[in-house]
C-alpha positions in Angstrom: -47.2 22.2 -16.7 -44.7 23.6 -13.8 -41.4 21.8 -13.9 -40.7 19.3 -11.8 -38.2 20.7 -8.8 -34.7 19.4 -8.6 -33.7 16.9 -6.8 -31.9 17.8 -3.6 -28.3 17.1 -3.1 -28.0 17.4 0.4 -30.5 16.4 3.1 -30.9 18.3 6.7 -31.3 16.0 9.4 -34.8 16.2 10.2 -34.9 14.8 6.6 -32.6 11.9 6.9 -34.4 11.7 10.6 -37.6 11.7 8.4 -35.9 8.8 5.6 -35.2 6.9 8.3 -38.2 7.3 10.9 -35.7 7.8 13.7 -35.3 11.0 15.8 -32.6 13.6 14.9 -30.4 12.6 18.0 -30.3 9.0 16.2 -28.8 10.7 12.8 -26.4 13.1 14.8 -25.5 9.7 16.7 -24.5 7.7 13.5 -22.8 10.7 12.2 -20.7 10.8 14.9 -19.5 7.4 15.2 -19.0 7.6 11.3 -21.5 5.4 10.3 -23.6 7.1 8.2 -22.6 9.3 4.9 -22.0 13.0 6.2 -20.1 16.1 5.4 -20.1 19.2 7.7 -20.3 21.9 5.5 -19.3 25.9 7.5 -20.3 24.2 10.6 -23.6 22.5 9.8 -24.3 18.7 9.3 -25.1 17.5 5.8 -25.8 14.3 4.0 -25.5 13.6 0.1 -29.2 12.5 -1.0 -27.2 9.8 -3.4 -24.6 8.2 -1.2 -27.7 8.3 1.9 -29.6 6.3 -0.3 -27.4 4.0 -1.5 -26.1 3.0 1.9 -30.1 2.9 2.9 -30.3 0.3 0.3 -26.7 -1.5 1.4 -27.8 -1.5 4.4 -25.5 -2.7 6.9 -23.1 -4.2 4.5 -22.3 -0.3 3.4 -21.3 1.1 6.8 -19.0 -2.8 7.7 -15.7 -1.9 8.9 -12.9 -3.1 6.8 -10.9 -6.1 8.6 -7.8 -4.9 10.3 -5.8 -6.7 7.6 -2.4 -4.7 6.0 -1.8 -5.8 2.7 0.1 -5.6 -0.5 4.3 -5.3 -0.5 6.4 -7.0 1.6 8.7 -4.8 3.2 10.9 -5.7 6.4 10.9 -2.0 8.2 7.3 -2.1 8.1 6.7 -5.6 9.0 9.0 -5.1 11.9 6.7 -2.1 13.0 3.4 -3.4 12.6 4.6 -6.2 15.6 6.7 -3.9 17.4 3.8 -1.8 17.9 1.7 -3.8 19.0 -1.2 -2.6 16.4 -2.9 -6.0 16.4 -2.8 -6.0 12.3 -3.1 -8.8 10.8 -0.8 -9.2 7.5 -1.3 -10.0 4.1 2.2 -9.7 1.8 2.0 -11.0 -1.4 2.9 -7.8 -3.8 1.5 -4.5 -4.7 -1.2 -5.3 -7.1 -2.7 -8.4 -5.0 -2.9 -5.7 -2.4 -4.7 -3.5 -4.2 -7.1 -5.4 -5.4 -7.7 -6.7 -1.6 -8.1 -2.9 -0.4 -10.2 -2.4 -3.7 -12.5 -5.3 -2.8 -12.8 -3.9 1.2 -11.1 -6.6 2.1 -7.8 -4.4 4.0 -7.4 -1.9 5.8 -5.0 -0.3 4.4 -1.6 -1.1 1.8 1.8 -1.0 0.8 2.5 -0.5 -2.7 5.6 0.8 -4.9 3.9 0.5 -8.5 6.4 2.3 -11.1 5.0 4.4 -13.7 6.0 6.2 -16.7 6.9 9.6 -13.8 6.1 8.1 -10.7 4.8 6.0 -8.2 1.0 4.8 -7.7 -0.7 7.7 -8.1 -1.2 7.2 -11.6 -2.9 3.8 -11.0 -4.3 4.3 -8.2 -6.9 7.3 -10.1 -6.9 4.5 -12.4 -8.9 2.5 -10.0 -11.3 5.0 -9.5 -11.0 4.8 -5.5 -13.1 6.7 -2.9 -12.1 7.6 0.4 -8.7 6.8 0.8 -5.8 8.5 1.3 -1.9 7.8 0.3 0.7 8.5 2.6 4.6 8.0 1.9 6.1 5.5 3.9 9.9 7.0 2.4 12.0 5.9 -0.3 13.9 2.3 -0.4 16.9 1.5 -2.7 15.6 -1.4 -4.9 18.6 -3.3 -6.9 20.4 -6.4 -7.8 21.6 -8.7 -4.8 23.8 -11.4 -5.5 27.1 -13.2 -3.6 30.8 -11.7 -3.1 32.2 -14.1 -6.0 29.9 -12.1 -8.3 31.1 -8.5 -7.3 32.7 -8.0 -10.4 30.6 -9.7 -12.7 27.0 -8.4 -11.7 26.7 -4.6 -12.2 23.6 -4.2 -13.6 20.5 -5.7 -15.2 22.8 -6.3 -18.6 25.4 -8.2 -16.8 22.7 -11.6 -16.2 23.7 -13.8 -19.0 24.3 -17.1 -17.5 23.1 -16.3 -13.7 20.8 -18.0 -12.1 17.9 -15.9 -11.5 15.2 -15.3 -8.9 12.4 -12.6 -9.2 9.1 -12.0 -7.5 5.9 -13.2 -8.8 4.0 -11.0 -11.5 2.3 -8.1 -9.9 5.1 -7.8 -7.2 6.3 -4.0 -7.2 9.7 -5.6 -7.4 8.6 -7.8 -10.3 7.1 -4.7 -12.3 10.2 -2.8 -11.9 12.5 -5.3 -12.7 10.6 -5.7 -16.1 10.3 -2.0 -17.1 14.3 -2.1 -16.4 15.3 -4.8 -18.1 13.0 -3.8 -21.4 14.9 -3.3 -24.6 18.4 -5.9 -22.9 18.1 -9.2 -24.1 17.5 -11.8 -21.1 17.6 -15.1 -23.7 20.5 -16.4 -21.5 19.5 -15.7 -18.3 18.3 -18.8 -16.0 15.1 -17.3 -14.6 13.9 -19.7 -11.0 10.5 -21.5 -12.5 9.5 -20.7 -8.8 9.2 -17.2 -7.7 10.0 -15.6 -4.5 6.7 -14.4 -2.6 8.9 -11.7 -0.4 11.6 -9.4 -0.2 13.2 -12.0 2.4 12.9 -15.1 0.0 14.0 -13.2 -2.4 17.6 -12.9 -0.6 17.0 -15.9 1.0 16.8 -18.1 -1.9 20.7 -16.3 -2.9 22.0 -16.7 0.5 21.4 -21.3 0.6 22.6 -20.8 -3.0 19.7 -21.9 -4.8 20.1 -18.6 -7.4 23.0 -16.3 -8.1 20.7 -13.1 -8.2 18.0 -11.7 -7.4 16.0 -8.3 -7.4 15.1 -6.8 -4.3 16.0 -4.6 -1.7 19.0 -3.2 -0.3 18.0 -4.0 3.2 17.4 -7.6 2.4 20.9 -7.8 0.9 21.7 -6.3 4.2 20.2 -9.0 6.2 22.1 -12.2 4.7 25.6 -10.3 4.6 25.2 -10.0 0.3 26.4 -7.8 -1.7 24.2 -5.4 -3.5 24.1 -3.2 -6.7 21.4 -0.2 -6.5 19.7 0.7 -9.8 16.6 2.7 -8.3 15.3 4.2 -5.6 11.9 4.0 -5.5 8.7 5.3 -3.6 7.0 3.1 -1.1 3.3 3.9 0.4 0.6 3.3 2.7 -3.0 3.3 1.4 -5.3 3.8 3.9 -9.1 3.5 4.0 -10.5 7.2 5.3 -12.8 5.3 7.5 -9.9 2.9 8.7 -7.3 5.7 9.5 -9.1 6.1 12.8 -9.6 2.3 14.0 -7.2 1.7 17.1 -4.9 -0.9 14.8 -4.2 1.7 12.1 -3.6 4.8 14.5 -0.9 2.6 17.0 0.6 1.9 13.1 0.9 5.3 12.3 1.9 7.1 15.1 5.1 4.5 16.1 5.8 5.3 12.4 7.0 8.4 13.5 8.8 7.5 16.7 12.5 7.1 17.1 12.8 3.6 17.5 11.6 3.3 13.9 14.2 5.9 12.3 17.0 4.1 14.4 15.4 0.7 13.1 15.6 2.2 9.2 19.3 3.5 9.8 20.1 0.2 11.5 18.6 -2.2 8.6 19.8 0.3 5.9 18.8 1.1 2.2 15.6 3.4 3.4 15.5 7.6 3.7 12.5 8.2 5.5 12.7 12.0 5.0 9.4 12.1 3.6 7.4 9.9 6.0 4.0 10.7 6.9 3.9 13.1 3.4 0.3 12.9 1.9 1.0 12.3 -1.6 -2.6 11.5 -2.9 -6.0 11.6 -1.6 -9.1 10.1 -3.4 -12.5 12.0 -4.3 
């Protein structure tokens, strides 16, 4: 008995035209507005067999565009520019991993995260996730530390100088929060006062310092900045954008990316402090 033939990975489009009982100009027409698994392959237009018929059976659920939503980490450069450009993205702050699992789930456009690993930042995790079609892009590094008032200059150095402060952190899952707990590993915290209430931002974070309701907190330099505090750095870390491939090109994410690299932005960094930006717009990871 002749063996069966192999199954095809890539149909033509007089195949998928076929699948589909539409004419070709229909496939070349969803192709080009994206909506419709493709790859152009030395020239010619192809479509994996698999991911064709898995979105036949999704449907229209599989080609929905994600909502014009940035989430993940709070941070005040990019919050500026997301209303200074006029990108008509919504927002969604509330910490690196909520993020993720919001772009994860479809349910953002794209996110900020600074998720410290053992050698890095987020890539690690984010292969972890087994993600498709996205791509990370460096927003620049940001000077992450302890920020605390004047009288405390010379107590506060580091995260071993806490005993009997008062002490605010973001909630679990926050890059900050993360960080702050790989730091502070091994250093006995039993006398620190730890806020039964986290902070949900970067701002709150040095807010919460600033009326006087905590001593310290952990957060950026540019928040410090902000409500005249003083500041101790201890790291500076990697901050990112993870974008959705298909998402990269809706109107929103595009006015984003390209006031990102305008001059009002840099001047905006150098004016709020605690950022280099010399890698902006770096692709650091893309997905399969």
């Amino acid at each position: 008995m002749p063996a069966s033939p192999a199954p095809t990975a890539y149909l033509t489009t007089r195949e998928v035209a076929d699948l589909l009982r539409v004419k070709e100009r229909k496939v070349y027409d969803l192709a080009a507005a994206d909506e419709i698994p493709h790859r152009r392959i030395t020239g010619k237009l192809l479509f994996p067999a698999d991911e064709i018929h898995a979105w036949i059976d999704g449907g229209a659920a599989a080609t929905q565009d994600r909502p014009p939503i940035l989430a993940g980490s709070h941070d005040p450069l990019l919050d500026w520019a997301v209303r200074e450009a006029g990108a008509g993205l919504a927002t969604l702050f509330d910490g690196s991993a909520a993020g993720l699992d919001a772009f994860a789930a479809g349910e953002a456009a794209l996110t900020g995260l600074h998720i410290p690993e053992g050698d890095g930042w987020n890539i690690n995790t984010l292969a972890s996730r087994g993600l498709r079609d996205c791509v990370l892009i460096s927003m620049g590094k940001r000077e992450q530390g302890l920020i605390f008032r004047d009288s405390l200059t010379d107590t506060v150095a580091g995260l071993d100088c806490l005993a009997g402060q008062r002490v605010i952190l973001r909630q679990p899952g926050a890059g900050a929060r993360s960080l702050f707990d790989q730091l502070a590993h091994g250093i006995d915290m039993s006398e620190v006062h730890f806020s039964s209430t986290p902070a949900r931002t970067e701002t709150d974070a040095a807010q919460a310092v600033a009326r006087g309701e905590a001593d310290v907190s952990f957060g950026l330099e540019t928040a410090a900045r902000q409500y005249g505090l003083s500041f101790a750095p201890q790291v500076s870390e990697q901050f990112d954008l993870l974008i959705d491939r298909r998402a990269y090109f809706q109107p929103s994410v595009q006015a984003l990316l390209s006031f990102l690299k305008s001059d009002g932005l840099a001047e905006k960094a150098r004016s709020l402090g605690g950022y280099d930006l010399e890698s902006l717009g770096k692709v650091r990871w893309v997905s399969p």
